[in-house]
C-alpha positions as CSV (number, residue, x, y, z in Angstrom):
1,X,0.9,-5.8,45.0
2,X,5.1,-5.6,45.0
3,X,5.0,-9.1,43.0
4,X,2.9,-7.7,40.5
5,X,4.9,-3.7,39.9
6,X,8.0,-6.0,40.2
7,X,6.6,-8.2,37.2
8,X,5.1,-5.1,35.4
9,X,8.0,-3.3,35.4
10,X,10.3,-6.8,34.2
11,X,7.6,-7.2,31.6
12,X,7.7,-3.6,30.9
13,X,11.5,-3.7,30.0
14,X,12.1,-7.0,28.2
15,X,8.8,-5.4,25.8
16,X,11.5,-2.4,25.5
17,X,14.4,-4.0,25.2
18,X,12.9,-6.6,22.3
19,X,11.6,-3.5,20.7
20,X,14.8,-1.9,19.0
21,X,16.0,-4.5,16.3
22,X,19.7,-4.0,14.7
23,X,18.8,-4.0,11.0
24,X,22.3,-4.2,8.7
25,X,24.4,-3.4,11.9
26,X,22.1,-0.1,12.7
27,X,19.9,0.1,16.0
28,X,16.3,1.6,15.0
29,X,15.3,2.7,18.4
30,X,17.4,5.5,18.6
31,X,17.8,9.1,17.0
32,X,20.6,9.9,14.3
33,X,20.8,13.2,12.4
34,X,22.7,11.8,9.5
35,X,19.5,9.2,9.0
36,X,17.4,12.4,7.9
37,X,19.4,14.9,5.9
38,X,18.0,18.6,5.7
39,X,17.0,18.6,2.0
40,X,17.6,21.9,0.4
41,X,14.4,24.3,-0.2
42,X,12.0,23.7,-3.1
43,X,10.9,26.6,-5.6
44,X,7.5,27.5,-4.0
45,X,4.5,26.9,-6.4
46,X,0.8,28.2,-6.2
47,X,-1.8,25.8,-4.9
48,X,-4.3,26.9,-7.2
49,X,-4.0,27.9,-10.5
50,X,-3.7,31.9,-11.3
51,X,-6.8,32.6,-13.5
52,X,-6.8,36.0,-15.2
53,X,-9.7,38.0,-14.7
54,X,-11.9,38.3,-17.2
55,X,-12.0,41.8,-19.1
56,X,-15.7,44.0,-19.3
57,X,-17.4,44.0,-22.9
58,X,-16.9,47.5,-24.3
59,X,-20.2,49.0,-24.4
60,X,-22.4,49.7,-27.4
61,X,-22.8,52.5,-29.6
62,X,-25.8,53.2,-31.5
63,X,-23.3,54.8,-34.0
64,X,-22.2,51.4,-35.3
């Protein structure tokens, strides 16, 4: 049982250690705050479009 958590764990951190890659001289495993700016707020928009409501008939006369 010690052979095999001793070969879990060495399997465990070469799977790690082969998972970050240096792509154009930058590690991607870790966390960098300049790799996502804060992008300044949008104008807000509706979802839906704003429909006016539509406006009664005027009622009849018998006058007319």
């Amino acid at each position: 049982m010690r052979r095999y958590l001793a070969q879990l764990s060495v399997i465990t951190a070469l799977a790690a250690g082969l998972g970050c890659q240096h792509v154009g001289g930058k590690c991607d495993c870790g966390y960098s705050p300049s790799d996502y700016p804060i992008m300044a707020p949008t104008n807000p928009h509706a979802s839906a479009p704003v429909v006016a409501p539509a406006k009664p008939a005027a009622p009849k006369t018998g006058n007319e």
